[in-house]
C-alpha positions as CSV (number, residue, x, y, z in Angstrom):
1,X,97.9,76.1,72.5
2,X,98.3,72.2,72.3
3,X,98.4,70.2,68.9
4,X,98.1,66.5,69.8
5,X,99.6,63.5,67.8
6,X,95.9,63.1,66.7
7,X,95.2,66.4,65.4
8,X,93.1,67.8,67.9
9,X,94.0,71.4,68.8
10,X,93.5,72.4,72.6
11,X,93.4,75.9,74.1
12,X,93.3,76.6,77.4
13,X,93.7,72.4,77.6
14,X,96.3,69.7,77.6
15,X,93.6,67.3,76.6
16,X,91.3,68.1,73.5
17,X,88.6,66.0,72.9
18,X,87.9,67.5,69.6
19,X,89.1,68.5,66.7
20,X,89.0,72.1,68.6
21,X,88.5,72.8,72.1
22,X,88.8,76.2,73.9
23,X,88.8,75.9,77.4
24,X,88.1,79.8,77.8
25,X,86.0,82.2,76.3
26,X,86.1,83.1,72.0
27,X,87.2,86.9,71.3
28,X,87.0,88.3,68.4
29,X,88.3,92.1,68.4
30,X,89.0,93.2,64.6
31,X,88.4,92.5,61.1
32,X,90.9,89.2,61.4
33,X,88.7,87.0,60.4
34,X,86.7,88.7,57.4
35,X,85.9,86.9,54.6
36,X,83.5,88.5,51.6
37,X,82.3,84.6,50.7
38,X,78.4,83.8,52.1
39,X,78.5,81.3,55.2
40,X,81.6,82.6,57.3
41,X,82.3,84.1,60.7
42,X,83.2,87.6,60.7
43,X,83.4,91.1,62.7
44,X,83.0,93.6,60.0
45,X,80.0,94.9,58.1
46,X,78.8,92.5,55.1
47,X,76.0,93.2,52.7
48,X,72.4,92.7,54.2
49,X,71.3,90.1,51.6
50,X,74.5,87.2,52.7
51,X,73.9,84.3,55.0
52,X,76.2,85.9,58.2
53,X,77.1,83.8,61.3
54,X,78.3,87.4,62.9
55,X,80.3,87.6,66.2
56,X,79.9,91.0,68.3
57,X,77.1,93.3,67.3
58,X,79.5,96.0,65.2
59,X,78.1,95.3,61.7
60,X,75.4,97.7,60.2
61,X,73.8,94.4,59.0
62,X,75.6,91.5,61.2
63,X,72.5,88.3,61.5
64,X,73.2,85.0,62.6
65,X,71.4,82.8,60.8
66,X,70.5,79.1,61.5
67,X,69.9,77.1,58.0
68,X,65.6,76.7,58.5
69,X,65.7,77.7,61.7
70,X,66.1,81.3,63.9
71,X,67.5,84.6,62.0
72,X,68.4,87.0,64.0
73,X,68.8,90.8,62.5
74,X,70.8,93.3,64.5
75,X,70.0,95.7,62.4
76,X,65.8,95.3,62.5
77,X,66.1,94.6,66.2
78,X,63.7,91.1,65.6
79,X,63.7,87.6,65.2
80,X,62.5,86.2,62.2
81,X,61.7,82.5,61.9
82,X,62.0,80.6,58.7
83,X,61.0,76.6,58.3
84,X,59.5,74.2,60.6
85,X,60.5,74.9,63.7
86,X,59.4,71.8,67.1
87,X,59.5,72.8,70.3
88,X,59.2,69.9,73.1
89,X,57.9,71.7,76.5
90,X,56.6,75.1,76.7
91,X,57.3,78.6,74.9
92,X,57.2,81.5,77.0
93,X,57.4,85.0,76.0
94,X,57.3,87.6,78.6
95,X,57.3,85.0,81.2
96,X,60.1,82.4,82.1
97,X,57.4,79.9,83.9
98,X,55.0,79.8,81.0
99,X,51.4,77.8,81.6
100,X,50.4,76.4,78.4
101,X,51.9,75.4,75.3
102,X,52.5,79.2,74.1
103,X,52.0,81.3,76.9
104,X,52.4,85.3,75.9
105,X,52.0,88.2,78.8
106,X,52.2,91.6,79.0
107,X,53.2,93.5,82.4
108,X,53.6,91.8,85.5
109,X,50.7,89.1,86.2
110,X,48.1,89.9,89.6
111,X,45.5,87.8,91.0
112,X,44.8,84.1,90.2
113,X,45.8,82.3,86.9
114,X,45.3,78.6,86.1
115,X,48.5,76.3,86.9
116,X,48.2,74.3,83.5
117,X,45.7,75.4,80.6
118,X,46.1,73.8,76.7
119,X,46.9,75.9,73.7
120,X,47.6,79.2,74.2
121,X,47.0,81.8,77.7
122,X,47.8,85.6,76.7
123,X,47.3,87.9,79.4
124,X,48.0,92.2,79.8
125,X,46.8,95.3,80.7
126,X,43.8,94.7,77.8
127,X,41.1,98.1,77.4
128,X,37.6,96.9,76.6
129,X,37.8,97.7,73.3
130,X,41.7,98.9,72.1
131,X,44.7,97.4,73.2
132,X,43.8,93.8,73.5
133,X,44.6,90.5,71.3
134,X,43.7,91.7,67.7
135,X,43.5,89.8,64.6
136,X,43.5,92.4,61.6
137,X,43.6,92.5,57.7
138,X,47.1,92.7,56.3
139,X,46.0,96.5,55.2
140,X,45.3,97.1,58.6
141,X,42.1,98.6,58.0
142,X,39.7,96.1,59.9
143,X,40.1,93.4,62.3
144,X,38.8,91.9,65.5
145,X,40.1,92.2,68.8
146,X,39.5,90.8,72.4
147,X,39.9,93.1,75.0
148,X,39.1,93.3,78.9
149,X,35.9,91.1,78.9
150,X,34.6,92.1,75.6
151,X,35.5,91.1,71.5
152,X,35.7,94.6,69.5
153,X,36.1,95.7,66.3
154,X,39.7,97.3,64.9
155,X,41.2,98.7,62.3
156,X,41.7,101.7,60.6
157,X,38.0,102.6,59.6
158,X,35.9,104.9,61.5
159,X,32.8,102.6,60.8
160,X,33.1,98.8,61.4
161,X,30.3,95.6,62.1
162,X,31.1,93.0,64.2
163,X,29.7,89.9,62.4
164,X,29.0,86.3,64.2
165,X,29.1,84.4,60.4
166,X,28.0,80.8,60.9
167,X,28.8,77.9,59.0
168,X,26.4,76.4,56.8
169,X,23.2,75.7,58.7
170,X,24.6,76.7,62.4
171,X,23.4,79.0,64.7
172,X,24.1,81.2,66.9
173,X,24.0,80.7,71.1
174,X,24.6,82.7,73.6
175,X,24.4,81.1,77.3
176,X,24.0,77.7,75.4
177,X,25.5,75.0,73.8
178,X,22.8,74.0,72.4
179,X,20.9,77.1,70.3
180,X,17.7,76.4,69.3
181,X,16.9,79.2,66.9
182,X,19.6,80.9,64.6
183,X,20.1,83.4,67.8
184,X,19.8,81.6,70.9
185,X,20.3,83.2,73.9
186,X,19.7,81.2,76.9
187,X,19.0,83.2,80.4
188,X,20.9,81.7,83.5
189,X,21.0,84.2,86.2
190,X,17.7,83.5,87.5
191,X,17.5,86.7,89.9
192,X,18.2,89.0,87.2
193,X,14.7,90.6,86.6
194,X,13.3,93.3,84.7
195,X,10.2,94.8,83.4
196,X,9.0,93.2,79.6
197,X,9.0,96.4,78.1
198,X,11.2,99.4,79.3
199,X,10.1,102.4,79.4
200,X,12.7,104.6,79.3
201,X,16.1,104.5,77.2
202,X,18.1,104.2,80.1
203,X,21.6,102.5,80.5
204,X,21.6,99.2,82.2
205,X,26.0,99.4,83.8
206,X,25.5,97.1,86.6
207,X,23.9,93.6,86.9
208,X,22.4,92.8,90.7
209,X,21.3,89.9,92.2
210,X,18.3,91.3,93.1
211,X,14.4,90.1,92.5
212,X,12.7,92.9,90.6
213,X,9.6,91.9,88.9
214,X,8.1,88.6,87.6
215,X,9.8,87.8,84.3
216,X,13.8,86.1,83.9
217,X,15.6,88.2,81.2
218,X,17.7,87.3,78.3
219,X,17.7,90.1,75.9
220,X,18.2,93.5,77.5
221,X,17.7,96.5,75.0
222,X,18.4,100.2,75.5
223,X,16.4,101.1,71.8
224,X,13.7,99.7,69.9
225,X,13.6,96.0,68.8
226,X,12.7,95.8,64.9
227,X,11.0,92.8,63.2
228,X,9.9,92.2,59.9
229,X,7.4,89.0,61.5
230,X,5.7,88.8,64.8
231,X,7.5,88.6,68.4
232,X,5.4,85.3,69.8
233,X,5.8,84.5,73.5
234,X,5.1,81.1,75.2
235,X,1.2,81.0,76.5
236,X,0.2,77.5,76.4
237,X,-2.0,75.9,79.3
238,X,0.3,73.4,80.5
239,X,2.7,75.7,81.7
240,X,0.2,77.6,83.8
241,X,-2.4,77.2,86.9
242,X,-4.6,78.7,88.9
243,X,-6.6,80.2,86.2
244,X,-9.2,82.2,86.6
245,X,-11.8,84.4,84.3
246,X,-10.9,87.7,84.9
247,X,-13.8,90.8,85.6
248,X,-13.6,92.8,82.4
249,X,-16.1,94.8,84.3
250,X,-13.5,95.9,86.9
251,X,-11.1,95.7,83.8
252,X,-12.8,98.5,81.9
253,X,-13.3,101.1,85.2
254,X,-9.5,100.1,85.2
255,X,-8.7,101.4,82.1
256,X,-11.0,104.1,82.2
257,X,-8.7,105.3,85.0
258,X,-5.7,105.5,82.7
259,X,-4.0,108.4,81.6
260,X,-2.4,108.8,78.1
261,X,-0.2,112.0,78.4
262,X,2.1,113.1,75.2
263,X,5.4,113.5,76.6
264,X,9.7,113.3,75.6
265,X,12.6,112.2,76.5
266,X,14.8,114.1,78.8
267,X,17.6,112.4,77.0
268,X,16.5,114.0,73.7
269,X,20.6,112.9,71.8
270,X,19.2,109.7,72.5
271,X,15.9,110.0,71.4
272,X,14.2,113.3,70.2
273,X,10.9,111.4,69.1
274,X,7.0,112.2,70.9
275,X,5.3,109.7,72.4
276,X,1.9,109.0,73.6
277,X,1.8,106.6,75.8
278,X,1.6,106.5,80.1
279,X,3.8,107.5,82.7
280,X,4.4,104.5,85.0
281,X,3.7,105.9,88.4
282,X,0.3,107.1,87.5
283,X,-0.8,103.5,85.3
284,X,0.8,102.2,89.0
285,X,-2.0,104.1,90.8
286,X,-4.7,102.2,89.0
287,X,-3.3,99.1,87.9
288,X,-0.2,98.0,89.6
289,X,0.2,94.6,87.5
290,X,1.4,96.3,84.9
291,X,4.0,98.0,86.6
292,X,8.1,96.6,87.6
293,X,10.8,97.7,88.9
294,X,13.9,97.8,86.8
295,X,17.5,96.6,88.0
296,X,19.8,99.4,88.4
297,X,20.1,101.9,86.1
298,X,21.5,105.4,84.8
299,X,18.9,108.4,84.6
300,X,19.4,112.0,83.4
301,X,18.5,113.6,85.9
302,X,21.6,116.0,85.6
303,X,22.2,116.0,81.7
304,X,24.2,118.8,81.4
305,X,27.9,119.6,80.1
306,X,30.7,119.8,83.0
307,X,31.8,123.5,83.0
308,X,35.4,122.5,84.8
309,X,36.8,119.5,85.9
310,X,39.6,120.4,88.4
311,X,41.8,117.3,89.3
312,X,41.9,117.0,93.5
313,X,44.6,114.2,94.1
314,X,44.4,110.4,92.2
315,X,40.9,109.6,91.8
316,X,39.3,112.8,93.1
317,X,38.1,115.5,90.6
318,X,35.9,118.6,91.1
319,X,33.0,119.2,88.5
320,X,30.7,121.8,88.1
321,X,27.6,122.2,86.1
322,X,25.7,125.7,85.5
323,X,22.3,124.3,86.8
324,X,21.3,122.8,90.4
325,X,22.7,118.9,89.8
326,X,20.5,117.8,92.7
327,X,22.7,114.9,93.3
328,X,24.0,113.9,97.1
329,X,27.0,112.1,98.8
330,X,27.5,108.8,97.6
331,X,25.8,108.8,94.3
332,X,27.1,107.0,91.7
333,X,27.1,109.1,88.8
334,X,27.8,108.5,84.9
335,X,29.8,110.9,83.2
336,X,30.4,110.6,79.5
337,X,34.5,111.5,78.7
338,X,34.8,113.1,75.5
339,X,37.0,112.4,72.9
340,X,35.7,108.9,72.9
341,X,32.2,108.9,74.0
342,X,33.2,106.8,77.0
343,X,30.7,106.2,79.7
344,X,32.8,106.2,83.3
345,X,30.8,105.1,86.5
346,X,31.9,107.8,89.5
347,X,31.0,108.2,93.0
348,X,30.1,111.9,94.7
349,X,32.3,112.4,97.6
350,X,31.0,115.7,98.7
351,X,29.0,118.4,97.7
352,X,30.6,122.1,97.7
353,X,27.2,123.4,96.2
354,X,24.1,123.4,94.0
355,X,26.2,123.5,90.9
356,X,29.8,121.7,92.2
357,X,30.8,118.4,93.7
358,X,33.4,116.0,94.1
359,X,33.8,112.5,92.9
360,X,36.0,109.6,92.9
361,X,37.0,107.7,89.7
362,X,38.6,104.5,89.4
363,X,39.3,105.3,85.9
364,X,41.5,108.1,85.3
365,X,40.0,111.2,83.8
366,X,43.8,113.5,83.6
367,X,43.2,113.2,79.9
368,X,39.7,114.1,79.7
369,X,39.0,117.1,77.4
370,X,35.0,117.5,78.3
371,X,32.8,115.8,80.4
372,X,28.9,115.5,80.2
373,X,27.0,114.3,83.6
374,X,24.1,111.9,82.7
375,X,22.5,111.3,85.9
376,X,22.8,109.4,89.1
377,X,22.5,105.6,89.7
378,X,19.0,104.4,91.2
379,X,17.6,101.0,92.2
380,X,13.8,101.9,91.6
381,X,13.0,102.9,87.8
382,X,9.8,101.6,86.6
383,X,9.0,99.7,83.9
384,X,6.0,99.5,82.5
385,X,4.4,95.7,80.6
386,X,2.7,97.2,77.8
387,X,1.4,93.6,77.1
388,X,-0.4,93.4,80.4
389,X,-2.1,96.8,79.4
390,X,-3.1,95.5,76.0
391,X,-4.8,92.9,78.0
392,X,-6.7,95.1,79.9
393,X,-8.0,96.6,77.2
394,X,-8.8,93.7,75.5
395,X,-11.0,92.9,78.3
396,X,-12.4,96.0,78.8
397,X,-13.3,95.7,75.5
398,X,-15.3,92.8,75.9
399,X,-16.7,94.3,78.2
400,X,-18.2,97.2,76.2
401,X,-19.0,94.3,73.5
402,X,-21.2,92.7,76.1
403,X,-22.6,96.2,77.2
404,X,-23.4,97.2,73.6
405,X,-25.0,93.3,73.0
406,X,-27.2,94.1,76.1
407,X,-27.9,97.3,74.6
408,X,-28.6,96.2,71.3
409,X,-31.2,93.5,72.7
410,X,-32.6,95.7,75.0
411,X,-33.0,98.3,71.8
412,X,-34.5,95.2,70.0
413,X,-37.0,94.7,72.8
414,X,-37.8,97.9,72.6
415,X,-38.2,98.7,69.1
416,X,-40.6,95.3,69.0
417,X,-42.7,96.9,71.8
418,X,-43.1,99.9,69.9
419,X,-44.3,98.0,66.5
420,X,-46.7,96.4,69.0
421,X,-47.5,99.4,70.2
422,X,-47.7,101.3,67.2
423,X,-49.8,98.3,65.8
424,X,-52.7,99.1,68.8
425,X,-52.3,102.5,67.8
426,X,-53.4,101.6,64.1
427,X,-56.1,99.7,65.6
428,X,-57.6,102.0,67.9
429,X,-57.9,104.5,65.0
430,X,-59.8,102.1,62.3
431,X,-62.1,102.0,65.7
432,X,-62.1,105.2,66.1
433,X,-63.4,105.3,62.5
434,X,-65.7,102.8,63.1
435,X,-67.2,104.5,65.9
436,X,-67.5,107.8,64.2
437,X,-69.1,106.3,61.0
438,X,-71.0,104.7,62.9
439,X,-72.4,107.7,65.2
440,X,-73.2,109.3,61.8
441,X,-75.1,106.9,60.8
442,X,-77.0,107.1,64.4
443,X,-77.0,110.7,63.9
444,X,-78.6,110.8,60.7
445,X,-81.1,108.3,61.6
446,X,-81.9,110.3,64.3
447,X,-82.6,113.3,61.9
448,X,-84.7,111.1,59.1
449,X,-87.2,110.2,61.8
450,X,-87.4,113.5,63.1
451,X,-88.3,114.8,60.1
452,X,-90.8,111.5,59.6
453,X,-92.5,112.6,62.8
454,X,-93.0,116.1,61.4
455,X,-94.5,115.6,58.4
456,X,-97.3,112.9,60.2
457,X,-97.8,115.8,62.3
């Protein structure tokens, strides 16, 4: 140790610059420099509640602590921050080359990420609807959270809404920055097609750029649609051509050829209701406008509980159902995993029999408890345009307006040729009566001047 004629104290150096300098590392090994005042540097255990600068980690309740700025408590295991705290450059946490002004990730970052973004990039292993970026209620019990592709509700309740709240006058858009309406939702994938009406309550998991149909979709809807007003759609001339009257006599043999059938769903959890209405195929028979093809979907053509699910290797897992599945190598199949009611998208690998097969699962299914197998993926479910079938009918209905007018005349005509007929009638019998009165007056002319010629006689 060095005191210089100055005052400054060197260790480990013959030429302080300071007050104190220690050219070496600072050890502190025992209680030496304990002191029970608040704002000191010590070794030992203090009470939790006084301002520590602590050296070592041995205390039950050793912090350092930073006036306004960092605390940190050994014995939480956090940091806590306290005042106003200005950080020139990035923050990282998780990540030593952050991207944006906080930049928070969890696990070890794959594919591409922007070089600079502004505000705040968080990135992890997010589900699609737990384990993502939540924002919850001090209580904990409800929240929102933003997942892998999706914003979900959270919390502790069972039962939660998701609410889009807008301020004052605002709307709602979806697609748009622009909304029109209090919901907006603006269509931009131009090869997505679908029927008007669906006719089944199927499950719509993939989007493909495929042209089914004549009508560009921006509201899809696996239930019914509920209004308290009218559901208007745009029919105004100037948006149309090649217009043409249509032959509401072909219309009504048209419709005459339909079947209504009474019929239920297959997928009677779904929906358990009875319907009267068509069956596509057959309306497609007889009147093919009203008919589309859907974009791929889900159907039940299985619906029926797992009986086993035996795990092959990674993705591969054996199921078996107690009736004939009727499914085929490299079907895609939806299973729903229970607990959880998820819906998992799998692929048959091979068929061992009627009632078994193999599939593989990008999703993991070790944890499963109890599967149910919808159905099978297929590229050609029908839809049918209830609209254009109201139209027929409306024609067709004209139709029998203008058959019953011609009718109706031709009944008119009729019933006036009768009068005129019954009229002659009328007329032929006062003639009649004529005639007869007047053959008895012949008659009994005939009869005085007999009796004239007798009695000159």
């Amino acid at each position: 140790m060095l005191i210089l004629k100055n005052g400054n104290v060197g260790i480990g150096t013959t030429s302080p610059g300071r007050a104190l300098e220690i050219n070496n590392a600072l050890k502190l090994s025992n209680s030496g420099g304990v002191n029970g005042n608040d704002g000191v540097i010590g070794v030992a255990t203090f009470a939790q509640g006084l301002n520590i600068v602590g050296i070592r980690t041995d205390g039950t309740h050793r912090k350092i602590g930073l006036w306004g700025s960092i605390i940190q408590h050994e014995n939480i295991g956090g940091n806590a921050w306290k005042g106003t705290q200005e950080f020139d450059g990035k923050v990282g946490i998780g990540t030593s080359s952050p991207i944006a002004n906080l930049d928070i990730t969890q696990g070890k970052r794959t594919g591409s990420h922007p070089g600079v973004i502004n505000g705040l990039y968080v990135t992890g292993n997010f589900g699609d609807s737990n384990n993502g970026v939540e924002f919850r209620h001090s209580n904990g019990t409800q929240g929102i959270g933003f997942g892998y592709n999706s914003i979900y509700a959270t919390g502790t309740y069972g039962d939660q809404s998701l609410n889009l709240i807008p301020k004052g006058k605002g709307k709602v858009g979806v697609g748009t920055t622009s909304p029109q309406a209090l919901l907006h939702v603006a269509s931009k994938n131009t090869n997505y097609r679908v029927g008007k009406v669906r006719a089944l309550n199927m499950a719509y998991n993939d989007v493909v750029d495929r042209h089914y149909g004549s009508i560009n979709t921006s509201i899809l809807a696996d239930a019914s649609i509920v209004s308290k007003a009218a559901v208007f759609a745009v029919s105004d001339l100037r948006i149309k051509k090649d217009i043409s009257p249509t032959s509401s006599s072909e219309d009504l043999v048209s419709l005459r050829a339909i079947e209504v059938v009474d019929y239920k769903m297959i997928d009677s959890l779904a929906d358990s209701r009875s319907y009267k209405k068509v069956i596509a195929q057959q309306l497609q028979s007889v009147y093919p406008l009203a008919v589309e093809k859907a974009p791929t979907a889900f159907i039940p053509n299985v619906f029926q509980p797992s009986t086993s699910i035996v795990r092959i290797q990674d993705d591969e897992y054996r199921l078996s159902v107690a009736e004939p599945h009727q499914l085929v190598v490299n079907d895609r199949v939806d299973v729903k995993c229970y607990p959880g009611n998820t819906s998992v998208v799998t692929t048959v690998s091979k068929i061992i029999s009627p009632t078994d097969f193999v599939v593989t699962s990008e999703t993991s299914l070790d944890d499963v408890e109890f599967i149910f197998v919808y159905g099978k993926q297929v590229h050609d479910l029908l839809s049918v345009d209830y609209g254009a079938v109201s139209m027929l009918n409306v024609s067709a209905t004209q139709e029998l307006a203008k058959q019953t007018e011609a009718l109706q005349a031709e009944n008119k005509a009729l019933k006036a040729r009768v009068a005129d007929l019954e009229r002659q009638v009328d007329s032929l019998e006062e003639l009649k009566a004529s005639v007869a009165q007047l053959q008895s007056m012949i008659q009994d002319q005939k009869t005085d001047d007999s009796s004239t010629m007798l009695e000159n006689e």
